[in-house]
Each structure stands twice: as C-alpha cells, then as structure tokens.
C-alpha positions as CSV (number, residue, x, y, z in Angstrom):
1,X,0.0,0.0,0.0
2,X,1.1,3.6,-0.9
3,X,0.1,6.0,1.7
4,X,2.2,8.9,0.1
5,X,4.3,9.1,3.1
6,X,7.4,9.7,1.6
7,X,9.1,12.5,2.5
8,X,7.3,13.6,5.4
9,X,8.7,13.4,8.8
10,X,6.9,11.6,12.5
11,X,7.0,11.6,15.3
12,X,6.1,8.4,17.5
13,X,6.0,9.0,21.3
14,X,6.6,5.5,23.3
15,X,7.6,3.7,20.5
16,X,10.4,1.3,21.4
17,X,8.1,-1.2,21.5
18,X,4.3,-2.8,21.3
19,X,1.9,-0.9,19.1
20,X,4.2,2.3,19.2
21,X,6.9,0.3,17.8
22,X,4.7,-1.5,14.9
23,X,3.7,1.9,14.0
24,X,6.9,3.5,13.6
25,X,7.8,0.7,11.9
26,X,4.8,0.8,9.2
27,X,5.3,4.6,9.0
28,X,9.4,4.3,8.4
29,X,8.4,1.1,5.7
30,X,6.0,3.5,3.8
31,X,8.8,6.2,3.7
32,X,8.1,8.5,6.6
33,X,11.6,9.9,8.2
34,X,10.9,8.8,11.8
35,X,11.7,9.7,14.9
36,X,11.6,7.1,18.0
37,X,11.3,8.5,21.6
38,X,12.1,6.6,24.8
39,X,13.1,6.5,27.8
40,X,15.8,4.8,27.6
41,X,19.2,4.9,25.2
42,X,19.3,1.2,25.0
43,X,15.5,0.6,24.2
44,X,15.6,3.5,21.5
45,X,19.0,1.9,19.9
46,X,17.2,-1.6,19.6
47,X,14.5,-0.2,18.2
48,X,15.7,1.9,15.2
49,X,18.3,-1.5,14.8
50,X,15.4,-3.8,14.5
51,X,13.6,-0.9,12.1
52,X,16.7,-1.2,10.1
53,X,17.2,-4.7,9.7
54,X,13.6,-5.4,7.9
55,X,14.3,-1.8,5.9
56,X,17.8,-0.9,5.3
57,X,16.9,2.2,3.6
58,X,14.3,3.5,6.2
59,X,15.1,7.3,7.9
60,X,15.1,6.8,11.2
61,X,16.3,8.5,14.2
62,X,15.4,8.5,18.1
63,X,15.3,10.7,20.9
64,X,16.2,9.8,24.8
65,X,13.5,11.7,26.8
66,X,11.1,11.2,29.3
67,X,7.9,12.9,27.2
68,X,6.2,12.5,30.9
69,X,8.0,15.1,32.7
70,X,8.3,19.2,31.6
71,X,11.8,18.5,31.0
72,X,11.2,15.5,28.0
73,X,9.0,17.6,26.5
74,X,11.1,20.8,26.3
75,X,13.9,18.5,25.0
76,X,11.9,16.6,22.2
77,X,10.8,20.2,21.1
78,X,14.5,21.2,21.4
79,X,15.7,18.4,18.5
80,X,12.7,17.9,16.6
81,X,12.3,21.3,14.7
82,X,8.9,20.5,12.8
83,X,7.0,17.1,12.0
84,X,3.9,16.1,9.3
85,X,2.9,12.8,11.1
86,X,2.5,13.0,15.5
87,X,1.4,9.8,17.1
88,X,1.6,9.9,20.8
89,X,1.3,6.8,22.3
90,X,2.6,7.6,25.8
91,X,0.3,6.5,28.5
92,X,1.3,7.4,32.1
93,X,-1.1,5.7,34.7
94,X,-1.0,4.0,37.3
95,X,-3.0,0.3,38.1
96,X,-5.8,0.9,39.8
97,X,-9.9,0.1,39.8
98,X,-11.6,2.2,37.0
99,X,-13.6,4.3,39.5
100,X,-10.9,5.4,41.5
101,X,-8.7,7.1,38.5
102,X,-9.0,11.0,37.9
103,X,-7.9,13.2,35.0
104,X,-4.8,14.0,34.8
105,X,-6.2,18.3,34.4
C-alpha cells in the first residue's frame, strides 16, 4: 500500500516497542523519516536496529527523553524542529480500579 508518506517526517511517542513500535515501523516502511522516543538509550538503539534490519533504507532516528515530565518535553521540542505525522502513544497511569482514576487536568 502507498500512503504517500514519503518524505514527510513523524513523530512516534513511546515507541520502542508494542503498538508504538509496529507503528513506527509501518510509518518508516511507507517512507516517513521517523523519529523514535524513549526512555531509555538502550531501548531507543534496539528499536531503530530492529527498524533497520527489515528496511535498510528507512530514515530513522530517536530521541532519549522522558515525554512525561516538563523537562522531556522541552527536549523533544528542542531536537525535533517541525514534523507532518505526530502519534503519541505515551500512557502514564497507574494500576488501579476504574472508579478510582481521575484526570490527569
């Protein structure tokens, strides 16, 4: 499928792995520069490897940031200067019954 992605850039929030992951991957394999972001250097390395390895010739880069806190966010809007394609698949929560969770306001 041809989603006319090429040449536009995205940005995937939590996406060095599960459905954050598949969809950077799909994005990068339709020809979308993409970023990853993580927490963690490791995770973010292994991801844009494994991104790699199925497309050699996919654009893809990756951030280190913790897109939960002030600081993350000010850094991710400090390297990424503009973007076509956001997906942010952060969730922050905590486990707990449905009826006791508030919004985060």
């Amino acid at each position: 499928m041809d989603l006319k992605l090429r040449g536009k850039s995205a940005l995937v929030s939590g996406s060095t792995a599960g459905i954050g992951f598949a969809i950077a991957q799909n994005l990068a394999q339709e020809g979308a520069s993409v970023t990853i972001a993580g927490r963690s250097e490791q995770r973010v390395a292994e991801a844009i490897d494994k991104i790699k390895q199925s497309n050699p010739e996919a654009q893809v880069s990756g951030i280190v940031a913790d897109l939960a806190t002030k600081a993350g966010a000010e850094q991710v809007l400090q390297q990424v200067s503009s973007i076509d394609i956001l997906v942010n698949n952060l969730g922050i929560y905590e486990p707990k019954p449905f009826a006791e969770i508030t919004p985060n306001l």
